[in-house]
C-alpha positions in Angstrom: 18.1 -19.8 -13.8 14.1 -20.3 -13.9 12.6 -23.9 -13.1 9.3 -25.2 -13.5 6.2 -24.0 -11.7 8.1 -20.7 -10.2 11.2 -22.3 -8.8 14.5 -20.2 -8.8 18.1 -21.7 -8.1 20.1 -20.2 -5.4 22.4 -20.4 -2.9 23.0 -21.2 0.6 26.5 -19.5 2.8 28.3 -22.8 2.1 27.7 -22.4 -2.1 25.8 -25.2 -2.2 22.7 -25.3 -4.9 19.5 -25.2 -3.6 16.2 -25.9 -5.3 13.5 -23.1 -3.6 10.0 -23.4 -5.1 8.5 -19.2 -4.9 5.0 -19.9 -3.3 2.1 -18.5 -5.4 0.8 -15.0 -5.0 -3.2 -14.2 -6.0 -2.0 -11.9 -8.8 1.5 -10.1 -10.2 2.9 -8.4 -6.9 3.0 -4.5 -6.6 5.8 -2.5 -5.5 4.1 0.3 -3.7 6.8 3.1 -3.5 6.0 4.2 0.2 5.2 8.0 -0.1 7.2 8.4 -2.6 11.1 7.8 -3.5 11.2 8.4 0.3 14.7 7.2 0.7 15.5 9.9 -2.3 13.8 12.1 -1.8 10.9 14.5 0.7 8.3 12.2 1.5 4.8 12.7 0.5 6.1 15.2 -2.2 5.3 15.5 -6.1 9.2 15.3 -6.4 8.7 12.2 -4.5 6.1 10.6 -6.7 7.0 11.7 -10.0 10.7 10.3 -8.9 9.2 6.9 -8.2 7.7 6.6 -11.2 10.9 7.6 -13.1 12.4 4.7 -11.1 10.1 2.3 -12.4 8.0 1.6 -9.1 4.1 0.0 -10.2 2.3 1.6 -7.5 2.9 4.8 -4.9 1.4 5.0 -1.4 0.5 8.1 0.3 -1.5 9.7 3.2 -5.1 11.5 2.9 -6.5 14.2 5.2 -9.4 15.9 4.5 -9.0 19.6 4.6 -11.8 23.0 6.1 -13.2 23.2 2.5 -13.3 19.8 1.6 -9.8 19.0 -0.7 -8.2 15.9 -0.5 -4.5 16.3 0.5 -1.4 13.9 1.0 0.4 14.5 4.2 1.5 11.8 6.7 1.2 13.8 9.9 -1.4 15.7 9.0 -0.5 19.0 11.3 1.0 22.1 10.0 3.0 25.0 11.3 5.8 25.2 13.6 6.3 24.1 16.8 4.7 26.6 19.0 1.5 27.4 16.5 0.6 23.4 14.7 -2.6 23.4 13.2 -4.6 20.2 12.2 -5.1 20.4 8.4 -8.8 19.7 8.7 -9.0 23.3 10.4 -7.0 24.4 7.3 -8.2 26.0 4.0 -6.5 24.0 1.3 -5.1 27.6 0.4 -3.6 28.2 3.7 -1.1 25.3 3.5 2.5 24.9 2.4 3.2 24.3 -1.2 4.9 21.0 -0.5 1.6 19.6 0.4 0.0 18.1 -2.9 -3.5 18.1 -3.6 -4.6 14.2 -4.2 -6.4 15.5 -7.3 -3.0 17.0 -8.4 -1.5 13.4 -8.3 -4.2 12.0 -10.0 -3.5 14.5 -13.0 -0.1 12.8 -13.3 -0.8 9.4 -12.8 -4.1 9.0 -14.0 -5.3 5.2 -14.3 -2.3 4.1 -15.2 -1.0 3.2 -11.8 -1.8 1.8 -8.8 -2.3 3.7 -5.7 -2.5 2.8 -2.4 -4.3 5.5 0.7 -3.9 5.1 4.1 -6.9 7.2 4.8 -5.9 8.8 8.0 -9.1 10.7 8.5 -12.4 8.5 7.7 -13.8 11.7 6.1 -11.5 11.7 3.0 -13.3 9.0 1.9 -15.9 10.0 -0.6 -13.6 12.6 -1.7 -10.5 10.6 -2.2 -13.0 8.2 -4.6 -14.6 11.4 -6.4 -11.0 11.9 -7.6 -10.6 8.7 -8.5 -13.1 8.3 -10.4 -12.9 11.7 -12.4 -10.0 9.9 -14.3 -11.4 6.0 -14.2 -8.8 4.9 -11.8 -11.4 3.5 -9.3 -9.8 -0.4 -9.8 -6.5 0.3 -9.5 -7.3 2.9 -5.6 -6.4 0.6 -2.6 -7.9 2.1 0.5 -6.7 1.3 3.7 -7.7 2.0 7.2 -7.1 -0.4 10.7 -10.7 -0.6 11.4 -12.5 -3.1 8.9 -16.1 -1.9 9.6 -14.8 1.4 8.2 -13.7 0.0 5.4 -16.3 -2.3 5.0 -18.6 0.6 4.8 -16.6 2.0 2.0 -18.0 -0.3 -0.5 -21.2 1.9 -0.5 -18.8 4.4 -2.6 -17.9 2.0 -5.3 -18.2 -1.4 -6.1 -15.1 -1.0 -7.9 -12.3 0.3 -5.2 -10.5 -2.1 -3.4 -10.6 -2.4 0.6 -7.5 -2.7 2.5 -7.7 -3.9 6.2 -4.1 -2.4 7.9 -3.8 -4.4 11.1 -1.2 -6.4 13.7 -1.6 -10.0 14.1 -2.1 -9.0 18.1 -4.8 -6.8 17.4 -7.0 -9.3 15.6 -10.2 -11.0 16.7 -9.2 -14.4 17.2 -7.2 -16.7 16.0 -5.5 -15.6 12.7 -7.9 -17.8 10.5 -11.6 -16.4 12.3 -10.6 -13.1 11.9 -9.3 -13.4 8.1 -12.8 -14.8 7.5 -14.9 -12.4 8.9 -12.9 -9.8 7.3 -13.7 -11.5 3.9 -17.1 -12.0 5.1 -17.1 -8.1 5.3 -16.3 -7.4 1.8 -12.7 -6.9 2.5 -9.8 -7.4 -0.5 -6.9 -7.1 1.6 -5.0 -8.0 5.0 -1.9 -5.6 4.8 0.4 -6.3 7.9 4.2 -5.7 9.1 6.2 -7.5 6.8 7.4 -9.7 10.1 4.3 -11.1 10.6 3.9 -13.1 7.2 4.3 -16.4 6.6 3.7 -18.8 3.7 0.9 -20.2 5.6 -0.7 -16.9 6.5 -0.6 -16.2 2.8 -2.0 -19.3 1.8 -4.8 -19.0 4.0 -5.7 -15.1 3.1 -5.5 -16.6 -0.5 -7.8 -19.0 0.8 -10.6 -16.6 1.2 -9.7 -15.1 -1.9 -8.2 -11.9 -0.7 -4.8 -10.4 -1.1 -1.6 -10.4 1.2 -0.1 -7.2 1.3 3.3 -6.4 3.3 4.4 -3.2 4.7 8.0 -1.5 6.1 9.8 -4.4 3.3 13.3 -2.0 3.5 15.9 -4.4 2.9 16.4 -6.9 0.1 16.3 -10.1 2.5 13.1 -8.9 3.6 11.8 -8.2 0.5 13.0 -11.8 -1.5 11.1 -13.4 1.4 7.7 -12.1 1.2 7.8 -12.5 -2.7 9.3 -16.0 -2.0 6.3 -16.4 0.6 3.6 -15.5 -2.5 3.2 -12.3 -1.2 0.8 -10.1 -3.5 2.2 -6.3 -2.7 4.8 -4.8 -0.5 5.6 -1.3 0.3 9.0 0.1 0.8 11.3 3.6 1.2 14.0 2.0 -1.3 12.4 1.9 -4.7 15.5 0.6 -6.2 15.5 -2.7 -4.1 12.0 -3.0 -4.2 12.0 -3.2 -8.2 16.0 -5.2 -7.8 13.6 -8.2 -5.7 10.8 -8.1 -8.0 13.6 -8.8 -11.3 14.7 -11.6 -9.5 11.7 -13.6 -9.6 
């Protein structure tokens, strides 16, 4: 049952009716399927991806390495071989690695502009690469780039005025109090604070929004977890579980 400005009716253990009012969010939330359908199926995968997106899921999130010759790829660890011979794919020829390993152009080809896609660039030097594929098929606005260092990411914006710049971070690892460092992060250029989805509160959103910049949520696995940050005003979360990320977002 909907009620005015974003309230929803439901229910506490005892069954009694409670009124909760859903906080604003800066923009229609994203459900970024972390590396895939992970939960489904190999992480990081095209079976992954394209499974996501058969589930209904509004963004994806990978991993970006930079390889020898200069290909973007998607891997989270971003070694390869066995146990006794691992090899760091930026020594690699994008030829020399296991099939499973997609290219980030090869995503691109599927997805297009049509989705929204969130990089954890794990090695700084992916970067100009990672926006040359995005911008061979226009899908600059909707690339989310994240890295924990915010002068990295700040420096970004000299590749496109159009990406947006994610700052991944812990509330312990901030400069400051939680408000300073927000502001010299949007002072920066930066679109985004992503942090552990226990680390959000209604008021931390509120004063991101504040500044004008996004709250983003990560590790959101369970459906509790989930109702709250969208409850909090939370602008995009990232989960394993596809299917409860997109069962929270039809309850609001």
């Amino acid at each position: 049952m909907s009620l005015p400005h974003g309230g929803s009716l439901s229910s506490c253990a005892l069954g009694h009716a409670l009124h909760v009012t859903r906080l604003p969010s800066s923009r229609d939330p994203i459900g970024f399927a972390h590396r895939g359908a992970r939960s489904l199926a190999p992480d990081n995968t095209m079976e992954s991806f394209r499974l996501a997106l058969r589930l209904g899921a509004s963004g994806l999130e990978s991993d970006v390495w930079i390889t020898a010759d200069g290909a973007a790829v998607l891997d989270h660890d971003g070694v390869v071989g066995g146990r006794l011979r691992r090899r760091p794919i930026n020594s690699c020829e994008r030829s020399d690695l296991p099939e499973h390993i997609p290219g980030l152009a090869e995503l691109f080809e599927v997805i297009g502009s049509d989705v929204d896609l969130s990089l954890d660039i794990k090695d700084p030097a992916a970067a100009a690469e990672v926006v040359a594929c995005a911008r061979d098929v226009g899908a600059e606005d909707r690339l989310w780039m994240c890295h924990p260092d915010r002068e990295i990411v700040a420096s970004w914006r000299e590749l496109s005025p159009k990406i947006r710049l994610v700052e991944s971070t812990r509330v312990r690892q901030m400069d400051g109090s939680f408000e300073r460092h927000v502001a010299a992060s949007a002072a920066l250029g930066i679109n985004v604070i992503n942090l552990h989805h226990s680390e959000w509160s209604g008021g931390h959103i509120a004063l991101v929004h504040r500044f004008e910049m996004l709250a983003f949520g990560w590790d959101a696995q369970f459906d509790r977890v989930l109702n709250e940050l969208l409850d909090a005003g939370i602008d995009g979360v990232f989960s394993d579980h596809v299917d409860r990320m997109l069962a929270a977002f039809e309850r609001l």
